[in-house]
N, C-alpha and C positions, 0 to 999 in steps of 0.2 A: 457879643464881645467886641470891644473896641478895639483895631487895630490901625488907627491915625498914627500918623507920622512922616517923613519925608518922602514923597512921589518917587515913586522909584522909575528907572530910565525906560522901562519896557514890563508892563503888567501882564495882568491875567488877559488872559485870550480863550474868550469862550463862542464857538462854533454852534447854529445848530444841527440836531441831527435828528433820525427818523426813530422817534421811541415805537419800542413792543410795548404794547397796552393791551392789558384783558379785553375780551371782546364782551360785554356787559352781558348777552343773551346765551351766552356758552357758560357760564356759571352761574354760581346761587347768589351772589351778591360782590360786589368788588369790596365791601368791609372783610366779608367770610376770605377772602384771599390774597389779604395783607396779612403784614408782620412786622413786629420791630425788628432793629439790625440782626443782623447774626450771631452778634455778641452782646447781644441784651437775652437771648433766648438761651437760659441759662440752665434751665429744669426739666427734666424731662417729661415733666409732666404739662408743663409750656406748651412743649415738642407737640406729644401726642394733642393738644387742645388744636392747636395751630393745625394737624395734620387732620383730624377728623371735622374742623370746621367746613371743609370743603377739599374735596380728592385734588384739588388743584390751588389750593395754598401754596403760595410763594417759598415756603419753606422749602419744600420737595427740592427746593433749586439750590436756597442757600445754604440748606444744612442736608445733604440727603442723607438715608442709612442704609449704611451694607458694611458688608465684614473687613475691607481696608479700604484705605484711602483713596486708590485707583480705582477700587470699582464705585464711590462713591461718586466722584467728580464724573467718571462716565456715567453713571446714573441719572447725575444730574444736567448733563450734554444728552445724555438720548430723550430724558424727560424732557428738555425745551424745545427739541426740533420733533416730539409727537405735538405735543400742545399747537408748534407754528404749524404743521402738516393740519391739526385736527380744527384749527383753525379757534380752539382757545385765547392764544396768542396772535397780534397783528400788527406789521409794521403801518406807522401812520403816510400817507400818501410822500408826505415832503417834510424835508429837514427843516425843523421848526426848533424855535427856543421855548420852556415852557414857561408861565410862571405857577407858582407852586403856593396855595396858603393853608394852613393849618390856625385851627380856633378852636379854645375852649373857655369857659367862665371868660373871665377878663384878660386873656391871655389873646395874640394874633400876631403872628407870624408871617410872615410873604416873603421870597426870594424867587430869586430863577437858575430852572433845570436848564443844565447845558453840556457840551461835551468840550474840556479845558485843553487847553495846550499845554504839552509835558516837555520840556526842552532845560537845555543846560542851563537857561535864563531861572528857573523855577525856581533856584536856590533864592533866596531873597524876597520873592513874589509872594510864593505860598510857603508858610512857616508855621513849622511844628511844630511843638512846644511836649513831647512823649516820647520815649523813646521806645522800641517795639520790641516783640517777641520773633526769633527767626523763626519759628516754628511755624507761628500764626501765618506768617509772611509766605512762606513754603508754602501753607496748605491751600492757601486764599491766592498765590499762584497758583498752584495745578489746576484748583477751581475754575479762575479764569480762562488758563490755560486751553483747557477742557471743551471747556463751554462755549468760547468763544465770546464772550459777553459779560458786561457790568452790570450786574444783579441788582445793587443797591446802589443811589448814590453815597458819595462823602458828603457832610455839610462843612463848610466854608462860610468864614464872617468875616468882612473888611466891612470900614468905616466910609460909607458917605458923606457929601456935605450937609447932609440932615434936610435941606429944601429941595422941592418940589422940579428937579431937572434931571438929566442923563435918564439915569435903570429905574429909578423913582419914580420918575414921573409917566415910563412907559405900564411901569404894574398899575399903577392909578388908573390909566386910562384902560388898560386891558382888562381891569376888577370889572369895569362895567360891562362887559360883554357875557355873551353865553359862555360858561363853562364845557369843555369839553367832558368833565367828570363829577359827581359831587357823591360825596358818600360822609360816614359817623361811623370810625371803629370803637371798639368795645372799653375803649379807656377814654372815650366822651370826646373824643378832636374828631371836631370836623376837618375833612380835606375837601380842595376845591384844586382842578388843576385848568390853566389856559394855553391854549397856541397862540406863540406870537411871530404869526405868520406873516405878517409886513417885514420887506426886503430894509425898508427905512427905519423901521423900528429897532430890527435885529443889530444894524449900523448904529444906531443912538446907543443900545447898551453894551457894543464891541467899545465904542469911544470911551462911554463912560470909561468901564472896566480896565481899557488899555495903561491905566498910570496909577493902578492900587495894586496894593499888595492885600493877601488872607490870610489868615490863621486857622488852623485847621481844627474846626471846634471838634466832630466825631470824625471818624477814620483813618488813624494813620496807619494803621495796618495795610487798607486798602490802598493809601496812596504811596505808600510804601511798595506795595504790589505792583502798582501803575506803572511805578519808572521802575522797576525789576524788571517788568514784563515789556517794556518799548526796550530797553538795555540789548534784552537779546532780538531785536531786531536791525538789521542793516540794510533796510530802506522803508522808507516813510512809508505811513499808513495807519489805518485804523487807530492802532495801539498807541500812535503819538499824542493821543487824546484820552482824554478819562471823565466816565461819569460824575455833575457834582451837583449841588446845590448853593448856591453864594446867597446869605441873606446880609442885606446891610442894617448892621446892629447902631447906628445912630438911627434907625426910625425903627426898628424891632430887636432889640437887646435878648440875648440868649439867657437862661436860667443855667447856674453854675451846682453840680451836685459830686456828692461824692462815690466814688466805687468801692468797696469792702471788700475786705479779703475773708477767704473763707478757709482754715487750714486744715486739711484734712488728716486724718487719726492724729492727731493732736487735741488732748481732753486741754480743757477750762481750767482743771487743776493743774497740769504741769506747767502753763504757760504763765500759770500765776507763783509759781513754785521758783521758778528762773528768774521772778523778777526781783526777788526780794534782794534789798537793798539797792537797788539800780535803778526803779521808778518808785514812785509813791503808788499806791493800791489802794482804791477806797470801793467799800459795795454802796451803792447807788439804787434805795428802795423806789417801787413805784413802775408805771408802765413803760415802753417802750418810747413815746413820746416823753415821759419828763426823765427818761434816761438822756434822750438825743440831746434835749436842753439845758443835759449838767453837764455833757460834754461840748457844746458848742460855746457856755460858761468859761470852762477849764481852759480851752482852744483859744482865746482872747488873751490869757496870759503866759502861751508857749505849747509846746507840744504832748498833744492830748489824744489818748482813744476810748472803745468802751469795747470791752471783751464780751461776747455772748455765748451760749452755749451750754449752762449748765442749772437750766432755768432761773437766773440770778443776771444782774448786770453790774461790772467792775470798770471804774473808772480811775482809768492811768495816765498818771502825768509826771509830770517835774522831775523830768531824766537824771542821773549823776552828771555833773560836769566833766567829770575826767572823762567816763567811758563815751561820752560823744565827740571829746578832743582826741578819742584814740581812736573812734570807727569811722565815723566823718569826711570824708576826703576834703583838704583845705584848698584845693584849686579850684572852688566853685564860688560864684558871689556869693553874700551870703545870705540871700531870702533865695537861695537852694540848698544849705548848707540846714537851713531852719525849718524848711516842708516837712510835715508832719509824714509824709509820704518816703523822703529821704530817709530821717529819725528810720520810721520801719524797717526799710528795707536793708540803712546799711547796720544800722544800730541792734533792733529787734529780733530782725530774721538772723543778718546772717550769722553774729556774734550772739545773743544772748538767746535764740531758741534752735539755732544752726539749722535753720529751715532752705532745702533748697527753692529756689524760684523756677520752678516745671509745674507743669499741671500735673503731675500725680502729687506735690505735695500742696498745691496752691491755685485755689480756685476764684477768679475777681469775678463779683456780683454787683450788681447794681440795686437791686432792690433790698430796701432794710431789711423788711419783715421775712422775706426769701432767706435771706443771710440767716437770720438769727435762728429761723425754725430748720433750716438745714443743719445750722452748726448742733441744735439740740437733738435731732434724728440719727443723727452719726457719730455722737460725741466728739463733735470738734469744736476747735475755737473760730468765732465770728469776730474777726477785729473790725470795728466799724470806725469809720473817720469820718471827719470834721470836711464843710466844703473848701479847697483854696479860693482865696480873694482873687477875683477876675484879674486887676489891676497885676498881679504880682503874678497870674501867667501869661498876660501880655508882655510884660518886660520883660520876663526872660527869654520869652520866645525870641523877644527884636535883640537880642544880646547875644544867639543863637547857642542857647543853653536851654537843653531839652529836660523834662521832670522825669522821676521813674516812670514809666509806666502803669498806666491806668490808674493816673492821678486824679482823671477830674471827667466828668460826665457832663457835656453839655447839651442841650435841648431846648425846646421840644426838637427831637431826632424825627426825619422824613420818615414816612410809611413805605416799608419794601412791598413792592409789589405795584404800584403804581406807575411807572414809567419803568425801564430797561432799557439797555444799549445793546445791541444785537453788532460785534465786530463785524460780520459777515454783511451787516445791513448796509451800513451807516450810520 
């Protein structure tokens, strides 16, 4: 995603540091002990995949289980310092910056792993465009907290000058070298990761970087975490830094997707019961794919979703006029005013189905076909939405107006488990 625009006076500032990296002959494979983010592992049946692929999957760290919350996050602090003891885990000799590529079919990805500066300047630099849940923020604290360490990175997109100089031209020249990793996880991307161990080099893409600003394609929870967690300290250190990955989306453009809500004891029929007269309702014959296409259809001429859950698919649109001039808040521009994400949340939920926004009544999934056969297992409703046009969460981000939450899914998202940030380390 493209985030051009005016240079700002003081950029991102990205440091190397000493990643914890599987030790490749202490496990069954480095595919078997990755995972996607934390918040993509949404099923439990995920969990257990991830958890039996290898006793030492990355998950164990980012999601442990135990009966609350504290023994969980220590679970997952005494699980990292057996791993580094047993020697699964290892910090690399010297603080290095990585680069990072992921490839699949026609798709290729490159950026670089680093550890950012978190300071009062960041407002402006790094921009959000979601706003968060505390809850998340708490838990994904104490985690850190815990732990000592950034599990996963965030991904970060700012805009390059598209030619061959600065951070560009350093991954170009470092692609040709040996790989310090190569592996294929189970959803067909290959990862390749590099040291870029040049004192000169690492200088070429502090310059670059020093006069852009990013967008913060996945994580704001975690970078929300990052300045919580520097906040409460009063003197410099580790914590003034946070794990990321910056890809520049003028030579590798992110894929824009959407997150679905999933509502739980909530049937397909009541939700369609509530709506009468306030949206239009149509059933929408056919599979799940030419479902997705008569709402992406509808979505071109206003605010659109598609209800699943009762083995049928319902396609709603063309709100009342009044009842969004009365749930709407008017102090927003208005391609916020108009996100189909808004409609929901202030329109949908909290007026016409009175659904609270907590996870015991509201579960955001990423994957369609997840959604819908959950929402049919449980008799709930699967509301599934339309993607936002990149362009339109670009500019509200730079306007510093944040979307609800867990509006937009961007990717391909890095693979957990490949690099860490050890506080304790460096």
């Amino acid at each position: 995603m493209n985030t051009s625009g005016p240079a700002v006076a003081q950029g991102l500032r990205l440091i190397p540091f000493r990643g914890l990296r599987y030790v490749p002959e202490r496990v069954g494979s480095l595919a078997a002990v990755t995972s996607p983010p934390y918040d993509v592992v949404v099923r439990p049946d995920g969990l257990h995949h991830l958890e039996s692929a290898d006793p030492h999957n990355i998950v164990r760290l980012i999601l442990p289980q135990a009966g609350t919350a504290a023994a969980r996050h220590q679970q997952a602090a005494d699980t990292l310092q057996r791993w580094l003891a047993e020697g699964v885990l290892a910090p690399d000799p010297e603080p290095v910056l990585y680069v990072y590529e992921q490839r699949a079919d026609d798709l290729l990805q490159r950026g670089v792993i680093g550890a950012l500066a978190l300071s009062p300047a960041s407002e402006g630099v790094v921009l959000p465009h979601e706003d968060v849940m505390a809850d998340v923020v708490e838990d994904r604290a104490d985690l850190m907290r815990t732990a000592a360490a950034h599990l996963e990175p965030l991904l970060l997109s700012y805009a390059g000058d598209g030619g061959p100089s600065g951070t560009a031209a350093v991954i170009e020249r470092v692609v040709e070298r040996p790989p310090l990793l190569t592996t294929t996880t189970e959803d067909g991307f290959s990862h390749r990761l590099w040291a870029v161990r040049d004192p000169a080099e690492q200088a070429e893409i502090e310059s670059d970087l020093f006069h852009r600003q990013a967008l913060i394609a996945d994580g704001h929870h975690r970078w929300a975490t990052y300045l919580r967690l520097q906040q409460e300290r009063s003197t410099p250190g580790p914590w003034d830094f946070g794990l990321v990955l910056l890809v520049d989306t003028a030579r590798y453009p992110l894929r824009v997707r959407s997150i679905h809500r999933l509502l739980h004891r909530f049937p397909v029929a009541d939700a369609l019961r509530a709506l009468d007269g306030r949206f239009r309702v149509r059933p929408v014959d056919g599979t799940l794919p030419q479902a997705l296409d008569a709402l992406a259809e509808a979505s071109a001429d206003g605010n659109a979703y598609l209800l699943a859950g009762d083995g049928r698919f319902h396609l709603v649109d063309r709100p009342d006029k009044e009842l969004l001039a009365r749930t709407v808040r008017t102090d927003r521009p208005a391609a916020w005013r108009t996100l189909d994400a808004t409609v929901l949340h202030s329109t949908l939920l909290d007026e016409v189905w009175r659904i609270p926004d907590a996870p015991d009544h509201i579960a955001y999934i990423h994957d369609t076909v997840a959604a819908v056969e959950q929402a049919e297992r449980h008799d709930a409703t699967a509301v599934l939405m339309h993607p936002v046009r990149e362009d339109v969460v670009r500019d509200l981000a730079r306007q510093g107006v944040t979307m609800p939450r867990k509006s937009t899914s961007f990717g391909p998202k890095p693979a957990t488990g490949l690099v860490l940030r050890s506080l304790d380390v460096g």
